[in-house]
One Martini backbone bead per residue (centre of mass of N, CA, C, O) as a GRO file, in nm:
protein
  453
    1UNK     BB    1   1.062   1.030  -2.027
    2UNK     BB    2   1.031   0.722  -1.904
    3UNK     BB    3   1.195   0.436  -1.818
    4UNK     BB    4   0.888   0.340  -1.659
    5UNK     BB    5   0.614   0.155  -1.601
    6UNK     BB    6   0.316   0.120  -1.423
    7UNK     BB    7   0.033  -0.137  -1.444
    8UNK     BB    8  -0.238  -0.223  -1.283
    9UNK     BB    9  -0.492  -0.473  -1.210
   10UNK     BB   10  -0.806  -0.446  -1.032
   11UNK     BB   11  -1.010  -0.543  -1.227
   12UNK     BB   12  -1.182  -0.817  -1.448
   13UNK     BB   13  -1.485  -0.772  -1.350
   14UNK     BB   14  -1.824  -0.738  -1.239
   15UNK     BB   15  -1.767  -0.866  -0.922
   16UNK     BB   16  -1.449  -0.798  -0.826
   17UNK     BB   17  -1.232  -0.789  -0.608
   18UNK     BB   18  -1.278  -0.482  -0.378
   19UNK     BB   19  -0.980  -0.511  -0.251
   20UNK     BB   20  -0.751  -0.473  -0.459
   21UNK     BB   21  -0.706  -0.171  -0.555
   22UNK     BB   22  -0.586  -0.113  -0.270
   23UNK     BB   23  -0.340  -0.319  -0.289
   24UNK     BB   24  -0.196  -0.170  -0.527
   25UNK     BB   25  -0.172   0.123  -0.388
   26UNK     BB   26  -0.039  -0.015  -0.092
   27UNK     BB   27   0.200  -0.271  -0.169
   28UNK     BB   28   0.351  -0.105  -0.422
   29UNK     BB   29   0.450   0.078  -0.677
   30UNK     BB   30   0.230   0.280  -0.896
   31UNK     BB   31   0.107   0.468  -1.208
   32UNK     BB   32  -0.140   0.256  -1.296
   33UNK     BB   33  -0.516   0.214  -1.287
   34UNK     BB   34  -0.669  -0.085  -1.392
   35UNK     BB   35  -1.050  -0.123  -1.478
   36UNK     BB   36  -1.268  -0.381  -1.555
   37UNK     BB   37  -1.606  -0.425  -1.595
   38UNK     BB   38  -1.691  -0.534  -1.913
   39UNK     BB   39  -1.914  -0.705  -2.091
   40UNK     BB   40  -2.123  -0.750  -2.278
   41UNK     BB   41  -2.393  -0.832  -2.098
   42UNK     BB   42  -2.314  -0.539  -1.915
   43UNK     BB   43  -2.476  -0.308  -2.100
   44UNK     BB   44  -2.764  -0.430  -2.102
   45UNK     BB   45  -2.786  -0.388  -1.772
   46UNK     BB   46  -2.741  -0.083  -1.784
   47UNK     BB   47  -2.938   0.023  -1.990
   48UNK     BB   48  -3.170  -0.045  -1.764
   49UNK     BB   49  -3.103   0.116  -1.566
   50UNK     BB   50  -3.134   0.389  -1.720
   51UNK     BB   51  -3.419   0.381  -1.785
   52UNK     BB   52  -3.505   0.380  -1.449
   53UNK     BB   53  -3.234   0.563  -1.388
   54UNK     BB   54  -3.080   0.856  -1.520
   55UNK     BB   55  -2.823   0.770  -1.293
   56UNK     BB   56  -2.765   0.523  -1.377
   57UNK     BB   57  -2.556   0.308  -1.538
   58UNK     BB   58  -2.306   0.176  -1.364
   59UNK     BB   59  -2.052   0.118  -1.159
   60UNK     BB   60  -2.099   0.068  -0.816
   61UNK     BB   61  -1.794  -0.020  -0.739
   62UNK     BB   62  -1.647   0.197  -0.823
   63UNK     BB   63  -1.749   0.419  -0.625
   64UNK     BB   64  -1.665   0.233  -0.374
   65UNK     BB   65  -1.364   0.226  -0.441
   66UNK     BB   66  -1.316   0.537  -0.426
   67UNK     BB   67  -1.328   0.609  -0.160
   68UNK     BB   68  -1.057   0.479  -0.064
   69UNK     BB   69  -0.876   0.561  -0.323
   70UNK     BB   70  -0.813   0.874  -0.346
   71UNK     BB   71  -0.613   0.923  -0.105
   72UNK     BB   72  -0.400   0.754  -0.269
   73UNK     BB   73  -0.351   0.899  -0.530
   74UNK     BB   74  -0.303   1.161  -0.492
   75UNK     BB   75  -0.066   1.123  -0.289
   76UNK     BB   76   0.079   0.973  -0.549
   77UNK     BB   77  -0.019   0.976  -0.877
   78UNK     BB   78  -0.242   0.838  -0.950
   79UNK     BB   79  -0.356   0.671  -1.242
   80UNK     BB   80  -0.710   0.621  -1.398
   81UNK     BB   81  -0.868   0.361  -1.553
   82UNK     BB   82  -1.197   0.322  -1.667
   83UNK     BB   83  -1.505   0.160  -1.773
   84UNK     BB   84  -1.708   0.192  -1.532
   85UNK     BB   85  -1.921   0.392  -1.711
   86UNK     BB   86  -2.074   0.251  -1.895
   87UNK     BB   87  -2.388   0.364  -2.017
   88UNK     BB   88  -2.274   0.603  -1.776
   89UNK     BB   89  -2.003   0.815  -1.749
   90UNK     BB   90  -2.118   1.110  -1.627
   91UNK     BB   91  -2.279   0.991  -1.353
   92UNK     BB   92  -1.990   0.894  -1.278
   93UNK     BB   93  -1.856   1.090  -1.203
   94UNK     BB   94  -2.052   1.279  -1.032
   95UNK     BB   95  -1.981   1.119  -0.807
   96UNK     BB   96  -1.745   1.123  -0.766
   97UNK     BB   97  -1.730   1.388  -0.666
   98UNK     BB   98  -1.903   1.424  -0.448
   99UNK     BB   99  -1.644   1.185  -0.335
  100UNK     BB  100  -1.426   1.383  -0.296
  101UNK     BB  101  -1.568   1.629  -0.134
  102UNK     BB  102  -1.634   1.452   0.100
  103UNK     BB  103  -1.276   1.465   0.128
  104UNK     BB  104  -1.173   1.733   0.065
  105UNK     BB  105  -1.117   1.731  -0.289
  106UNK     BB  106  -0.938   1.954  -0.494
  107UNK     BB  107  -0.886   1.958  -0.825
  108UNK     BB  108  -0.952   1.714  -0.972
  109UNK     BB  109  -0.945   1.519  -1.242
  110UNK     BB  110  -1.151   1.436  -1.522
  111UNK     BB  111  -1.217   1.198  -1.733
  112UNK     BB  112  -1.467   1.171  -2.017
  113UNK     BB  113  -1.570   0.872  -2.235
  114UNK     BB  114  -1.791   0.926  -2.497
  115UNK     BB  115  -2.011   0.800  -2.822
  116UNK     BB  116  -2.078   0.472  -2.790
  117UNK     BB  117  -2.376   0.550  -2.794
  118UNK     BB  118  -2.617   0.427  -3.062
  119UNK     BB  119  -2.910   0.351  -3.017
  120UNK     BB  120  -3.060   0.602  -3.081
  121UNK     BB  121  -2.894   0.627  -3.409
  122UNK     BB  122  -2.950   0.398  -3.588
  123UNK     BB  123  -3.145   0.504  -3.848
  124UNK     BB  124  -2.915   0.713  -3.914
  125UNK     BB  125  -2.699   0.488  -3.974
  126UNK     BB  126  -2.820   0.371  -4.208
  127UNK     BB  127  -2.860   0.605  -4.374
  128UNK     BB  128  -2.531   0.579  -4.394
  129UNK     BB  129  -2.463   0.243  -4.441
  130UNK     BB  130  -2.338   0.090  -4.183
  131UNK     BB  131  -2.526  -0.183  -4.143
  132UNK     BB  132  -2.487  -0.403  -3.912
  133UNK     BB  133  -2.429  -0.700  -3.956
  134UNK     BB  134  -2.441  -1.011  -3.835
  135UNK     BB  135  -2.117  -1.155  -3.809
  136UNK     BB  136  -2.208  -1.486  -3.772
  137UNK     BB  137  -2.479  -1.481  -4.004
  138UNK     BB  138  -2.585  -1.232  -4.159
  139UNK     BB  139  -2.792  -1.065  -4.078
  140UNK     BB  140  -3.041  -0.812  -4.044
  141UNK     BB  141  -3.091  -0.575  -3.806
  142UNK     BB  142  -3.403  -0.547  -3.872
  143UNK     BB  143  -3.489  -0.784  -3.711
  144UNK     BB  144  -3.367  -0.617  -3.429
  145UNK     BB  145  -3.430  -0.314  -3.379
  146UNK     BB  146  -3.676  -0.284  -3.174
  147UNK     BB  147  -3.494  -0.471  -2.941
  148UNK     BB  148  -3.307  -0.285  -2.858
  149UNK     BB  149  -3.099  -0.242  -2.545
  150UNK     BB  150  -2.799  -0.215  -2.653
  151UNK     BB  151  -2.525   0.026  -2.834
  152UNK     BB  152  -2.189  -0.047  -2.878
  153UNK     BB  153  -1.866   0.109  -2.939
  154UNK     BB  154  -1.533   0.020  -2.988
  155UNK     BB  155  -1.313   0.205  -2.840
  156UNK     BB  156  -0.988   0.281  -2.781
  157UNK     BB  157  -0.733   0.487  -2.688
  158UNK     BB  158  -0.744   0.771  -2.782
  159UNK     BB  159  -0.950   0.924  -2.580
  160UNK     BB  160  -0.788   0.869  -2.365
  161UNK     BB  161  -0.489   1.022  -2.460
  162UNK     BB  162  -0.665   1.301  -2.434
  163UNK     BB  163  -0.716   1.282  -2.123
  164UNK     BB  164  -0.468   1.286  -2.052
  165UNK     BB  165  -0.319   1.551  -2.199
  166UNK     BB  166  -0.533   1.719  -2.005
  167UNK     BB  167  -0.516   1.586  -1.690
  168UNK     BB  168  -0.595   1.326  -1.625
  169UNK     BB  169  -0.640   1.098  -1.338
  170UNK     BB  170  -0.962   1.021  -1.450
  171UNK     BB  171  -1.063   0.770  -1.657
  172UNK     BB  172  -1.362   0.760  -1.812
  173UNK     BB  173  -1.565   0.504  -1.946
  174UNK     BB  174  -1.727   0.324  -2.183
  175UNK     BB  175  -1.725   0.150  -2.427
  176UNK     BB  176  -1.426  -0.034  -2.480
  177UNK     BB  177  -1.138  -0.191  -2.512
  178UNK     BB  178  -0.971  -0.346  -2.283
  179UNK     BB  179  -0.694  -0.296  -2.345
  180UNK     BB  180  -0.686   0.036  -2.336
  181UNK     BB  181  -0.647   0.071  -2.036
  182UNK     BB  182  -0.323   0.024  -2.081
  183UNK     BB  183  -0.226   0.128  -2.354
  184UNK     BB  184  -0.262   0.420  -2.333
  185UNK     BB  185  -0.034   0.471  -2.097
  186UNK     BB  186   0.174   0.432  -2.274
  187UNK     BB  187   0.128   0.613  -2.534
  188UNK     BB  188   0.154   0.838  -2.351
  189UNK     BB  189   0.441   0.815  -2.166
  190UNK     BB  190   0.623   0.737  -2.462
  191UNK     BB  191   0.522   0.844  -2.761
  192UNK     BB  192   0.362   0.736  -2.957
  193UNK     BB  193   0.278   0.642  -3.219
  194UNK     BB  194   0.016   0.531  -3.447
  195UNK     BB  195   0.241   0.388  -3.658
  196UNK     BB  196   0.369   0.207  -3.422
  197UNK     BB  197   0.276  -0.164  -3.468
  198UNK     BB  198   0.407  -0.290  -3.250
  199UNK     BB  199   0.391  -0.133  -2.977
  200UNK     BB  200   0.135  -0.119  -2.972
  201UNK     BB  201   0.084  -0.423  -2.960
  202UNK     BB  202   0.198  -0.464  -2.716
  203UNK     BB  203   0.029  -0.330  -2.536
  204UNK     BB  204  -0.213  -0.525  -2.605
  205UNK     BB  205  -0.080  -0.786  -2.476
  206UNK     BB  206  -0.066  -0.633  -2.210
  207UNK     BB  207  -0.388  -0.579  -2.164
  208UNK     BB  208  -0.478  -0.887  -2.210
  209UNK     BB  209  -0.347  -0.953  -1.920
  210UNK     BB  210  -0.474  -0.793  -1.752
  211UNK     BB  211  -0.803  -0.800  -1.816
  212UNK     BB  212  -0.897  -1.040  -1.585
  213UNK     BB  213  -0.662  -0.995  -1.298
  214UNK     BB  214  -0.570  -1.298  -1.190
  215UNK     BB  215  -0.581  -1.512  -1.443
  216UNK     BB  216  -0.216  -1.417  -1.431
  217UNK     BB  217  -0.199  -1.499  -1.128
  218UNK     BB  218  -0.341  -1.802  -1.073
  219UNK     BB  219  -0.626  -1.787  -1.162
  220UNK     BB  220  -0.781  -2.015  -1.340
  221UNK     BB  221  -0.563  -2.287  -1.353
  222UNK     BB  222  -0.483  -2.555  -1.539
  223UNK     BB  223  -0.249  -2.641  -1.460
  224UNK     BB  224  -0.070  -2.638  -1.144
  225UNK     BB  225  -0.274  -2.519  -0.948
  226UNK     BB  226  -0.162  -2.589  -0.648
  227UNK     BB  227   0.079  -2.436  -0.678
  228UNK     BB  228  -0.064  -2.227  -0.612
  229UNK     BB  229  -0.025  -1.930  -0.349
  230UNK     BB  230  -0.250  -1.801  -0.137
  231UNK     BB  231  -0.547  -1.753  -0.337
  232UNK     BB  232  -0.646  -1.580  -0.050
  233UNK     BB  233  -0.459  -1.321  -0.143
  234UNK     BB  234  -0.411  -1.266  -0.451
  235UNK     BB  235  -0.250  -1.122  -0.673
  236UNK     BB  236  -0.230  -0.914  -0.915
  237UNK     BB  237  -0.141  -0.766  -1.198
  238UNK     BB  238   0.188  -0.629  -1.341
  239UNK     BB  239   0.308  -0.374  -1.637
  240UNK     BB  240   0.633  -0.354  -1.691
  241UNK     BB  241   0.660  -0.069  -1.880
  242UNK     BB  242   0.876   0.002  -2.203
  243UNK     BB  243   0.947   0.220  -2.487
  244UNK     BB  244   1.048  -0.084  -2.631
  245UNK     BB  245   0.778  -0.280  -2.559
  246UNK     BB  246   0.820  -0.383  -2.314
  247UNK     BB  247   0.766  -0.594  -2.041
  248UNK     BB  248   0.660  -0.716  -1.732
  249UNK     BB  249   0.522  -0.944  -1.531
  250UNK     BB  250   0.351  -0.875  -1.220
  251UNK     BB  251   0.392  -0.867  -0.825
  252UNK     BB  252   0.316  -0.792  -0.561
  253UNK     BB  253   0.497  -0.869  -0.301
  254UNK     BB  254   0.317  -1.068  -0.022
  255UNK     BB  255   0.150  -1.202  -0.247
  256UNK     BB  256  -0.046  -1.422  -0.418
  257UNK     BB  257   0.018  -1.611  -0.630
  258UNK     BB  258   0.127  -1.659  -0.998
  259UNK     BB  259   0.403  -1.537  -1.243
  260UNK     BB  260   0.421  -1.744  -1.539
  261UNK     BB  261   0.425  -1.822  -1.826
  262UNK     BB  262   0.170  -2.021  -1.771
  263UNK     BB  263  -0.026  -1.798  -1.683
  264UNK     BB  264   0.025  -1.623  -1.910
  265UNK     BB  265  -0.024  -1.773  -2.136
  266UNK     BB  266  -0.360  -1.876  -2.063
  267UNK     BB  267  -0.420  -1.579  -2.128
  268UNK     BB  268  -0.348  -1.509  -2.396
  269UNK     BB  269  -0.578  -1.752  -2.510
  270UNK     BB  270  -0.774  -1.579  -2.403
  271UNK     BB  271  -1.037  -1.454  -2.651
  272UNK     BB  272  -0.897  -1.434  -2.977
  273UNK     BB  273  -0.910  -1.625  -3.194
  274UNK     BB  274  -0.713  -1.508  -3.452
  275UNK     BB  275  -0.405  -1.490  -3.351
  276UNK     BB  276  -0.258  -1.312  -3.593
  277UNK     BB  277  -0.561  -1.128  -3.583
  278UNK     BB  278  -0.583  -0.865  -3.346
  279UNK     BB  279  -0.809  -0.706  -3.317
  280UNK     BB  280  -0.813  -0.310  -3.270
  281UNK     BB  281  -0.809   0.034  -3.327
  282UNK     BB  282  -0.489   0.037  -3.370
  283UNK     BB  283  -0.442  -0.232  -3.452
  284UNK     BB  284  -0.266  -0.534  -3.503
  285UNK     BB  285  -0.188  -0.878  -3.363
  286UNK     BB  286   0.056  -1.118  -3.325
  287UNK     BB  287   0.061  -1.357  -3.102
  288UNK     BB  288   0.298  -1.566  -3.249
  289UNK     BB  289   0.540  -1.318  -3.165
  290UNK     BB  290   0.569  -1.422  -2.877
  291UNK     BB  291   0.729  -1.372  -2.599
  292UNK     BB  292   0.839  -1.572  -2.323
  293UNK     BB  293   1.049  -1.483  -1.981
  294UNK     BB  294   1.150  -1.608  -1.705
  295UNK     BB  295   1.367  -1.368  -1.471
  296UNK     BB  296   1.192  -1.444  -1.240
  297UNK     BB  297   0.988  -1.420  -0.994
  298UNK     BB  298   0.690  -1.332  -1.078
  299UNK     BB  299   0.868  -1.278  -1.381
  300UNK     BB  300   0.754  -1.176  -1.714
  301UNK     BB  301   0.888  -1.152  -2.035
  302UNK     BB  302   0.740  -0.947  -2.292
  303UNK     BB  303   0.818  -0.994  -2.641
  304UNK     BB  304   0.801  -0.941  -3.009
  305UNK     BB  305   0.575  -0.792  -3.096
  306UNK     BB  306   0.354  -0.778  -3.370
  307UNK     BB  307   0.227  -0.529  -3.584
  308UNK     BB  308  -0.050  -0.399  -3.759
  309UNK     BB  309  -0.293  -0.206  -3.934
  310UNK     BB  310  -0.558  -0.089  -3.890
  311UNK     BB  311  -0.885  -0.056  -3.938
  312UNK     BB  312  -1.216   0.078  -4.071
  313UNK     BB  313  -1.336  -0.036  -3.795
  314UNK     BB  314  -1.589  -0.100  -3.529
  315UNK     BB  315  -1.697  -0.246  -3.313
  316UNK     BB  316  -2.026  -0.390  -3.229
  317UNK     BB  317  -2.221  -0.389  -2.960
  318UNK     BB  318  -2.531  -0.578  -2.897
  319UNK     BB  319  -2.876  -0.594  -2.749
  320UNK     BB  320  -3.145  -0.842  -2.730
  321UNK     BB  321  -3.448  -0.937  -2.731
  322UNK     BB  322  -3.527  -1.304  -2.683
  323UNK     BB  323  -3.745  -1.331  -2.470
  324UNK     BB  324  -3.751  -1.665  -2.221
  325UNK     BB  325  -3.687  -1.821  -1.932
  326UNK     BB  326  -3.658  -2.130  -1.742
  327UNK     BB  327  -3.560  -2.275  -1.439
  328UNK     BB  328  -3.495  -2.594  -1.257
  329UNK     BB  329  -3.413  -2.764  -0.941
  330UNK     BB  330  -3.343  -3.098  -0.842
  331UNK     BB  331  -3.295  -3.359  -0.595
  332UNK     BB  332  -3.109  -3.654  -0.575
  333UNK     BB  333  -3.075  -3.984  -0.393
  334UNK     BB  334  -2.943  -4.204  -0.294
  335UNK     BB  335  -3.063  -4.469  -0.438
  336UNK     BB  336  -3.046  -4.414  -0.833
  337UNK     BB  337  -3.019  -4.105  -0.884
  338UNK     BB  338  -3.013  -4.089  -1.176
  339UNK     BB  339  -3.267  -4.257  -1.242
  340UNK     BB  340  -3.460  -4.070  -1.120
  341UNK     BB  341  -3.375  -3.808  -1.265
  342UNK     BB  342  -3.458  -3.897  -1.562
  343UNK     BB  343  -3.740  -4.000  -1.510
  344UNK     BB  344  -3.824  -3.675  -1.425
  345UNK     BB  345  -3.785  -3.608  -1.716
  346UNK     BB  346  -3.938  -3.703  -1.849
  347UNK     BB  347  -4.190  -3.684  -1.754
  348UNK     BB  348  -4.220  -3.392  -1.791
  349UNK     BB  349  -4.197  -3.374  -2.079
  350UNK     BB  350  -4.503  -3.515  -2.110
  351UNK     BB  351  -4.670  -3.306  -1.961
  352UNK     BB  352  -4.605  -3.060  -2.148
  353UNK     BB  353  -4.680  -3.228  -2.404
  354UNK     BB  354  -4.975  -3.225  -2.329
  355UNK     BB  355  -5.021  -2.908  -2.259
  356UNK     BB  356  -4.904  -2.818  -2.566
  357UNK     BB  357  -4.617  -2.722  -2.516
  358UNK     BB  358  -4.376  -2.517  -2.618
  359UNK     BB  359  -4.012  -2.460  -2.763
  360UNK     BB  360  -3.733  -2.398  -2.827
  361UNK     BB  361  -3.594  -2.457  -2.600
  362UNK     BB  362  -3.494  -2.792  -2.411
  363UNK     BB  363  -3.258  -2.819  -2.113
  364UNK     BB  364  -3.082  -3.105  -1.971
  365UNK     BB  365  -2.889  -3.117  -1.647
  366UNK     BB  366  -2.680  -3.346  -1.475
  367UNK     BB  367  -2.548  -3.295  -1.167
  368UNK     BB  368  -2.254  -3.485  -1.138
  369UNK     BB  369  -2.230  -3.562  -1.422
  370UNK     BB  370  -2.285  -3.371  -1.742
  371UNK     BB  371  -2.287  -3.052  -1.721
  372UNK     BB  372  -1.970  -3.028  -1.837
  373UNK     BB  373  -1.961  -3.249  -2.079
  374UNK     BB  374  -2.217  -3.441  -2.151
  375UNK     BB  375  -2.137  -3.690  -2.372
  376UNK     BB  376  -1.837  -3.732  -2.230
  377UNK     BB  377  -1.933  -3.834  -2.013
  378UNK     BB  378  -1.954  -4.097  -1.789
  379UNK     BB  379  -2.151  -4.372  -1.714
  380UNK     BB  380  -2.224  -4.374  -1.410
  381UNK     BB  381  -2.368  -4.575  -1.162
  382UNK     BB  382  -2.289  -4.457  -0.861
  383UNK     BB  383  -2.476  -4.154  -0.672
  384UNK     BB  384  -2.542  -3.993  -0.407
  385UNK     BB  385  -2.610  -3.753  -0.607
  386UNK     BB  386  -2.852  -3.573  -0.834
  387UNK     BB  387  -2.916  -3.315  -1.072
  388UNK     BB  388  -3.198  -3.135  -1.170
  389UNK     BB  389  -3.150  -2.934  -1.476
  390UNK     BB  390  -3.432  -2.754  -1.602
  391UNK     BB  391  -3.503  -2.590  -1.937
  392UNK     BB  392  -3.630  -2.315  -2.103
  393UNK     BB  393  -3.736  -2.157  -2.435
  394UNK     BB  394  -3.935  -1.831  -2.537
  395UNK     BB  395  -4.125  -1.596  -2.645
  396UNK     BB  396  -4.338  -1.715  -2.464
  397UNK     BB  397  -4.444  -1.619  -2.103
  398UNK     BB  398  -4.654  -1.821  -2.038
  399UNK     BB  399  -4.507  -2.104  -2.112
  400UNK     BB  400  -4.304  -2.048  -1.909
  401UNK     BB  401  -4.437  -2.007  -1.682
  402UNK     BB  402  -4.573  -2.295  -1.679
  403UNK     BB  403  -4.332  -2.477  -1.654
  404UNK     BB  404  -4.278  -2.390  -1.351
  405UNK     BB  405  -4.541  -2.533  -1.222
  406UNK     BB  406  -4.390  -2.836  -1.306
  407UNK     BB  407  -4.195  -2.877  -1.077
  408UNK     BB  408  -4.330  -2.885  -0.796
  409UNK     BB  409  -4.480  -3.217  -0.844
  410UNK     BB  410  -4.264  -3.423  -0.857
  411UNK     BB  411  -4.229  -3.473  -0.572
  412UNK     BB  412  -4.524  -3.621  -0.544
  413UNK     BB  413  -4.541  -3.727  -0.863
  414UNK     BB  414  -4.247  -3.917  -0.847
  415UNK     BB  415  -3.999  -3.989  -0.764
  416UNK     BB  416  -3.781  -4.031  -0.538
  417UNK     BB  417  -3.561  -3.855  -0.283
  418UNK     BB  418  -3.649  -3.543  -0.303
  419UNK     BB  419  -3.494  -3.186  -0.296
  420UNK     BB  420  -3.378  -2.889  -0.354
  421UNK     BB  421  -3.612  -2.705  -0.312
  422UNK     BB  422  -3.655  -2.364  -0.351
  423UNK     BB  423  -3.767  -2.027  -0.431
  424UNK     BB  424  -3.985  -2.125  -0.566
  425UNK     BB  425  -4.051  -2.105  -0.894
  426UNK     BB  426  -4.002  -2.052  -1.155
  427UNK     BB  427  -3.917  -1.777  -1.350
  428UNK     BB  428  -3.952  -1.571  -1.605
  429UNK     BB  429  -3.674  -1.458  -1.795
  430UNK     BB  430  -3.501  -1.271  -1.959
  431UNK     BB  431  -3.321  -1.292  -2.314
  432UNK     BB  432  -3.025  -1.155  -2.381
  433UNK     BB  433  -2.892  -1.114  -2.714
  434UNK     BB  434  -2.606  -1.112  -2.914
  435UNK     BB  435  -2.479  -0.824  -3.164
  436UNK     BB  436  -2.241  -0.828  -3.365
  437UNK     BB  437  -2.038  -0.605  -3.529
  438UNK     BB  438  -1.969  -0.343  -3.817
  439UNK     BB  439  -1.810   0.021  -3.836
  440UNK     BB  440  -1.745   0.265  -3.950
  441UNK     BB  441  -1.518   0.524  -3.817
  442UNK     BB  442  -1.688   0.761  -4.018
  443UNK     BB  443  -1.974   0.761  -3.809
  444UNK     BB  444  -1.789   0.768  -3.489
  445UNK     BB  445  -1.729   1.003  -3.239
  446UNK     BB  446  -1.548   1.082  -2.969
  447UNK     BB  447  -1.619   1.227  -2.605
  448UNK     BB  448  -1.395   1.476  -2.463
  449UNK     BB  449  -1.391   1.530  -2.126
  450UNK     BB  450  -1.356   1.775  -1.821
  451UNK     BB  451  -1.363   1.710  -1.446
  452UNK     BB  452  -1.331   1.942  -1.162
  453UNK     BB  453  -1.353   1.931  -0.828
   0.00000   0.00000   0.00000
């Protein structure tokens, strides 16, 4: 056993910076690198690439991230966790492979795990009592079953966790859950138990800190932000763990960002629900007894996490058709800005009445004065410019169509001082909305295999 492990943090969504994983393991030793790539509606994004091309759907920043990284995990033994196999993890292996191939690396093992995708499965689901009634409002599946875009069980670390064991330096996954592409590589590593249920808890909480990539590490930090050295820089964070569950967050030396506390706690709580009962499929974690010491700079430990058994229940992530959007955007200029924006909302809204159509919802903000904060926002008098952002949604794609036609009139047939108008009409764009659920885990088993270069 190892007297202990570092695990860097790569990515923390699809679009995060592709600089990372190459400083992660040429900046300073590391023995695991996790990339997340994945949150709710970037399945339904990846399962519709894969209906339009069934060798797509997974995250292509990823094999592109890789053909930098191959020789580099390799010549040093770092071994490579990510989801980044999003709706196809078998198909993002096959590139993988490929480029091994065109580097002339041969024999690298790849473990995939797939068996999250139940999109086709609903059916036989059902008859089997899964539920899957909607978490927030207890729907009934069956009102949006026809319109299902896809369809993922949020499995844990268990699969991770057989493909080290089978010797995979890389292994890819379909949905699992953020936190497990970290704590797995513990698991494994240290011979945890699977019901050592602190020590596990720890794991998720180092999961949870590294999952968001920069998060950690003084990116959209809340705090004294300007006090953050070097952001245009910044090193992502990296957590040293030890088999008795402690933790210790840093970042490689001469790297931009702040690992503090401060930055630590804010991660923390981004995301949790309810702080006590942090589910996740190998047990559940108290956030309420975590400590935190800063021991050094940029060294935070992380100690003391309690955890619980786990549920016998499975998140499911699912994705469905909910009609169409467009939003269009004019910009007013002083004097008057806002009076002039507000009034070219009325306009609008009495012609779109007038034309006899109807929205399930029609939502104005104007950007510079209430865009983020709504009605909290201060009613200032006096504006430079103020963006009218003015959206629609209908389940019909005509009435939306229709909405798009009545931006650009009131160019001329408005307010004045009017600019920012460019890219043409608004277009209707599919809606898709998201239906958490829960499903018994034993009605679906996690499938892994090793693919070796």
């Amino acid at each position: 056993m190892k007297e202990k492990i570092r695990i860097a943090s790569g990515q923390g969504f699809w679009g995060d910076l592709q600089s990372i994983p190459l400083q992660q393991v040429t900046k300073g030793p590391i023995d695991y690198l996790m990339m997340d790539f994945l949150a709710e509606v970037t399945m339904s994004i990846m399962q519709k690439q894969k209906k339009r091309n069934p060798s797509a759907g997974y995250a292509r920043d990823l094999t592109h991230i890789l053909k930098d990284l191959l020789p580099h995990i390799v010549e040093k033994n770092i071994k490579v966790i990510t989801n980044g196999g999003g709706a196809n993890p078998k198909a993002c292996v096959d590139e993988i492979v490929n480029c091994a191939h065109k580097l002339g690396i041969r024999g690298l093992k790849l473990g995939v795990v797939s068996g999250d995708d139940i999109l086709d499965s609903i059916d036989g689901l059902m008859k089997r009592k899964a539920g899957l009634k909607n978490m927030e409002n207890d729907r009934e599946i069956h009102e949006v079953k026809e319109k299902l875009i896809s369809a993922n069980v949020y499995f844990g670390a268990r699969p991770i966790v057989a493909a080290l064991k089978k010797g995979a330096q890389i292994v890819i996954t379909g949905r699992t859950t953020d936190t497990s592409l970290t704590y797995a590589a513990m698991i494994h590593e240290f011979k945890w138990k699977w019901d050592d249920w602190n020590k596990l808890a720890a794991g998720v909480v180092a999961g949870h800190i590294l999952e968001c990539g920069g998060q950690a590490s003084g990116g959209n930090f809340l705090g004294d932000w300007r006090s953050v050295p070097d952001l245009a820089r910044i090193g992502f964070p990296i957590a040293e763990a030890y088999p008795n569950g402690d933790v210790i967050i840093t970042k490689h030396p001469d790297t931009g960002g702040s690992v503090s506390v401060e930055t630590v706690s804010e991660q923390l709580l981004y995301e949790i629900g309810d702080p006590i009962n942090y589910i996740t499929p190998e047990c559940i974690a108290d956030f309420t007894s975590i400590k935190l010491e800063q021991v050094e700079k940029d060294r935070v430990k992380v100690y003391n996490v309690k955890g619980k058994p786990a549920t016998d229940l499975y998140k499911v992530s699912m994705a469905y058709h909910d009609g169409y959007t467009a939003i269009g955007n004019l910009t007013y200029s002083w004097p008057d800005a806002f009076e002039k924006a507000k009034k070219a909302d009325e306009i609008l809204r009495i012609r779109l009445k007038d034309m006899g159509l109807q929205f399930d919802e029609i939502r104005t903000e104007f950007l510079g004065v209430n865009a983020c904060h709504g009605p909290l926002a201060e009613d200032q008098k006096d504006f430079n410019e103020v963006v009218l952002r003015i959206g629609v949604r209908n389940h019909s794609h005509h009435e939306v169509e229709m909405f798009g036609k009545e931006i650009a009139p009131l160019i001329l047939t408005g307010p004045p001082s009017v600019t920012g108008f460019a890219g043409g009409r608004p277009k209707p764009n599919e809606v898709i909305a998201y239906w958490p659920a829960l499903m018994s885990k034993k009605l679906v088993k996690p499938i892994v295999e090793i693919v070796t270069t």
